[in-house]
C-alpha positions in Angstrom: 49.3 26.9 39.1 47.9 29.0 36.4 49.6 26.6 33.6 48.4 23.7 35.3 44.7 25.6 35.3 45.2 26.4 31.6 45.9 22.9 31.0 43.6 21.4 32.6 40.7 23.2 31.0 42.1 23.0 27.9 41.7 19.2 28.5 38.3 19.8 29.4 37.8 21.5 26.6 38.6 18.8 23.9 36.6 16.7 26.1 33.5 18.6 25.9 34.4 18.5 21.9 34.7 15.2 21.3 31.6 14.6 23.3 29.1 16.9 21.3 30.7 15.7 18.6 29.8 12.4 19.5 26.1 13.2 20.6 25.9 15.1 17.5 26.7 11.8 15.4 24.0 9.7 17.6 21.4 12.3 16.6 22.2 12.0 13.1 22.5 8.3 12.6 19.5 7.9 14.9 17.8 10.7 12.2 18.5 8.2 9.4 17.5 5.3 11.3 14.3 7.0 11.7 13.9 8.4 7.8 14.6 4.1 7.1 12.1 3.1 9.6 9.4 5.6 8.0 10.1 4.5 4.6 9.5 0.6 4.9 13.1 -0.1 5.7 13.6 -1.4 8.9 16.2 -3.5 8.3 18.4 -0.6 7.9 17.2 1.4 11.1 17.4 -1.7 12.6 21.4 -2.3 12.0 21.7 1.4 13.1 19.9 1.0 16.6 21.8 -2.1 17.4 25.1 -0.4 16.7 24.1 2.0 19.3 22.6 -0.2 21.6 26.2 -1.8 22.4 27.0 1.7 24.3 23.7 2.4 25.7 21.7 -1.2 26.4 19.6 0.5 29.0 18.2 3.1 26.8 14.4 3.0 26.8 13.9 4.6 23.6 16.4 2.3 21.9 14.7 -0.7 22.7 11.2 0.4 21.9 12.9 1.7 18.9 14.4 -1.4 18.3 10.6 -3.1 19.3 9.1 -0.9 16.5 11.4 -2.0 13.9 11.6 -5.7 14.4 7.4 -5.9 14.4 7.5 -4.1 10.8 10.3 -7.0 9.8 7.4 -9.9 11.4 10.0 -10.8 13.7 7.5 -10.5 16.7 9.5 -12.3 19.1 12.3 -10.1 19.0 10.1 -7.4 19.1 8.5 -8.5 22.3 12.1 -9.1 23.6 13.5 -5.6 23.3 10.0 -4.3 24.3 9.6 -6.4 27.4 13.5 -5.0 28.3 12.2 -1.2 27.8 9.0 -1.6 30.0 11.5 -3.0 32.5 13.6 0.2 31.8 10.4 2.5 31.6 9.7 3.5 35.3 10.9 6.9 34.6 10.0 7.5 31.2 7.7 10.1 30.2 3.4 8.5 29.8 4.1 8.7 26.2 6.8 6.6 26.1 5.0 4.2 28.4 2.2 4.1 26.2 4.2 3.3 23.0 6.1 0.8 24.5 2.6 -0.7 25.5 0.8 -0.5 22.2 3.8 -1.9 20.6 3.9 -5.1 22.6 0.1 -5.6 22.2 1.1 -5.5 18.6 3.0 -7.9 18.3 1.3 -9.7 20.4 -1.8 -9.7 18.1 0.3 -10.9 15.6 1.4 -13.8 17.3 -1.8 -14.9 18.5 -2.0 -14.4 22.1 -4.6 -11.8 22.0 -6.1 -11.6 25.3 -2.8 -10.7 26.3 -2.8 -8.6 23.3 -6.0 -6.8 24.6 -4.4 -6.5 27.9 -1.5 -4.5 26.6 -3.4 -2.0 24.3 -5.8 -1.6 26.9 -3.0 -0.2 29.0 -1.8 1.8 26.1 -5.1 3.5 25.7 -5.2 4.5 29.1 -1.6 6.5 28.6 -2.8 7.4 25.2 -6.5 8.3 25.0 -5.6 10.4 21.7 -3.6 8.0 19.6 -5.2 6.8 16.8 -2.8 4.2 16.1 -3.4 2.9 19.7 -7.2 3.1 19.8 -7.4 0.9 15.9 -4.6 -1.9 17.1 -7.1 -1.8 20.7 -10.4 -2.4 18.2 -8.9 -5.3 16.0 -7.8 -7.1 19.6 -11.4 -7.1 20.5 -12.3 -8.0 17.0 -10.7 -10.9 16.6 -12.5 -11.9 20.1 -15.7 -11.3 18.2 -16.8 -8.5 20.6 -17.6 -6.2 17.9 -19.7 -3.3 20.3 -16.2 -2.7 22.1 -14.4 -3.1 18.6 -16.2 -1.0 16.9 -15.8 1.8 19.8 -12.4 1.7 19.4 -12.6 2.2 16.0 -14.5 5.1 16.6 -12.1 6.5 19.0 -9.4 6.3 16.1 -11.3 7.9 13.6 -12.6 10.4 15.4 -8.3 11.5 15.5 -7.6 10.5 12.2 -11.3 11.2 10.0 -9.5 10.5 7.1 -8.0 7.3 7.7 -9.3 4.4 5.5 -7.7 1.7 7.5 -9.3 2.7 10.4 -13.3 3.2 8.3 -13.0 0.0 6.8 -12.3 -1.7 10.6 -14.9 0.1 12.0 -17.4 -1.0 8.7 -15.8 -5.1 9.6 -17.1 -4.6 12.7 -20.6 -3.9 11.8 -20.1 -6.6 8.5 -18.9 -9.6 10.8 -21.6 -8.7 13.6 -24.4 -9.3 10.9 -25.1 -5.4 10.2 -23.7 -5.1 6.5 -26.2 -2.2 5.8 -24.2 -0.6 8.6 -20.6 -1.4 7.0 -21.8 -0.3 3.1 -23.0 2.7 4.5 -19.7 3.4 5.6 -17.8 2.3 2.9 -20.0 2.4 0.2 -19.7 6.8 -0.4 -16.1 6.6 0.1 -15.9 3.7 -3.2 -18.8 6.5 -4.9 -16.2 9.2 -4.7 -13.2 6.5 -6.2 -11.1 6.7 -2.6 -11.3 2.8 -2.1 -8.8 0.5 -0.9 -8.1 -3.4 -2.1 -9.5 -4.4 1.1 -12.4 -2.0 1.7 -14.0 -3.1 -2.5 -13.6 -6.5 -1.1 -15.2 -6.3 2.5 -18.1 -4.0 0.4 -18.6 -6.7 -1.6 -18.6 -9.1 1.1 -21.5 -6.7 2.9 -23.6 -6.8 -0.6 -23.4 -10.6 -0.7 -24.6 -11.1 2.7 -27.7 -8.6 1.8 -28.0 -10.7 -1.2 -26.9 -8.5 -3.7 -24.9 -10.9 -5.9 -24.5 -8.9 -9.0 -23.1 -5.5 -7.3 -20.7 -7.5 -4.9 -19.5 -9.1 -8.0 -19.1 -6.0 -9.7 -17.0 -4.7 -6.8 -15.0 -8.0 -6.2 -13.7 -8.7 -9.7 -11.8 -5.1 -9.7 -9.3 -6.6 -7.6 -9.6 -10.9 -8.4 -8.1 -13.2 -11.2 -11.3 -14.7 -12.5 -10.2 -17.9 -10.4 -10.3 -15.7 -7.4 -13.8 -14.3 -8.4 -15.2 -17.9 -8.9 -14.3 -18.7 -5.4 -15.6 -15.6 -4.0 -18.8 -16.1 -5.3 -19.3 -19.6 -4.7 -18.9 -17.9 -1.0 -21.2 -15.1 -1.7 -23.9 -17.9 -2.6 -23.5 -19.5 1.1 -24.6 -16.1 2.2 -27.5 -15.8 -0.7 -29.0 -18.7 0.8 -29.5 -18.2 4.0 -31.1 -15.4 3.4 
């Protein structure tokens, strides 16, 4: 009896070997899927989470995973697939995991047009995850894009006021006062940040657009032709002009 013991947890042994072992490669390949998925290359995270998907198709954080990638590639509605599989898979997985999964199916969402859906999903997401920037801005540009600017612009709000910094998240919250007919509102956001040279491609451009619609034609142009071809410039004033005359 006490070979047969000695056997058997030497067997039980190599088991619990191979198994760490095994765990311990998961963690590392799901480590580099992650440094991929951080460093624009979802395509390669991607090939790494459906690898270990084929031993492990119920895990929640492999689909949203999986979710995540696909809506950095634009493929939304494989995004929404996996993402719709871990919210069915999500009952016991912790708020934060239920909020991600959320405010990554509004996302794609957005993208794919059905935005009061869209809306419906962040919404959700913002109740799990009053604090996530991320959540709150994706929440803003859903009502946005419905044109109900007060709402957006709280959202915005909400996301700056967890990431002060971010310029993504200023220049949404200076759109929402621009496209609700406040552009005093929107340069005074943006405008100090261009003073101090921390501008953005899209935040010159949406300045400019607030300057046109004051009727400042000469300082939007000044703004807009640091990122146009003059072709691009001619157009964008021809538009600025629309707003110069209704003024």
């Amino acid at each position: 009896m006490l070979v047969l013991t000695g056997a058997l947890t030497g067997c039980a042994s190599q088991s619990s070997a191979q198994s760490e072992e095994q765990a311990a490669r998961l963690k590392s390949d799901r480590e580099l899927a992650e440094v991929a998925l951080v460093g624009g290359r979802p395509d390669s995270a991607i090939e790494i989470y459906r690898q270990q998907l084929e031993n492990r198709p119920d895990d929640v954080e492999l689909l949203y995973l999986l979710g995540v990638a696909y809506n950095q590639t634009g493929e939304f509605e494989l995004a929404l697939h996996f993402l719709n599989k871990a919210k069915v898979q999500d009952q016991a997985a912790e708020q934060q995991v239920r909020g991600d999964i959320l405010r990554e199916l509004g996302r794609a969402k957005l993208a794919m047009g059905d935005i009061r859906q869209a809306q419906l999903d962040l919404e959700s997401a913002a109740k799990q995850l009053p604090q996530s920037a991320e959540t709150m801005n994706s929440l803003g540009v859903s009502y946005a894009l419905q044109q109900e600017y007060s709402m957006a612009r709280e959202a915005f709000i909400a996301a700056l006021a967890v990431e002060p910094g971010s310029l993504e998240y200023r220049n949404n919250l200076a759109l929402g006062w621009i496209l609700a007919d406040h552009p005093q509102k929107g340069i005074d956001i943006l405008y100090p940040s261009y003073l101090r040279g921390n501008s953005t491609t899209k935040t010159r451009q949406n300045l400019a657009l607030a300057f046109a619609m004051k009727g400042d034609i000469e300082a939007a142009k000044t703004i807009a032709k640091q990122d146009l071809t003059h072709a691009e410039l001619e157009k964008n004033l021809a538009y600025y002009q629309q707003w110069e005359q209704t003024l």
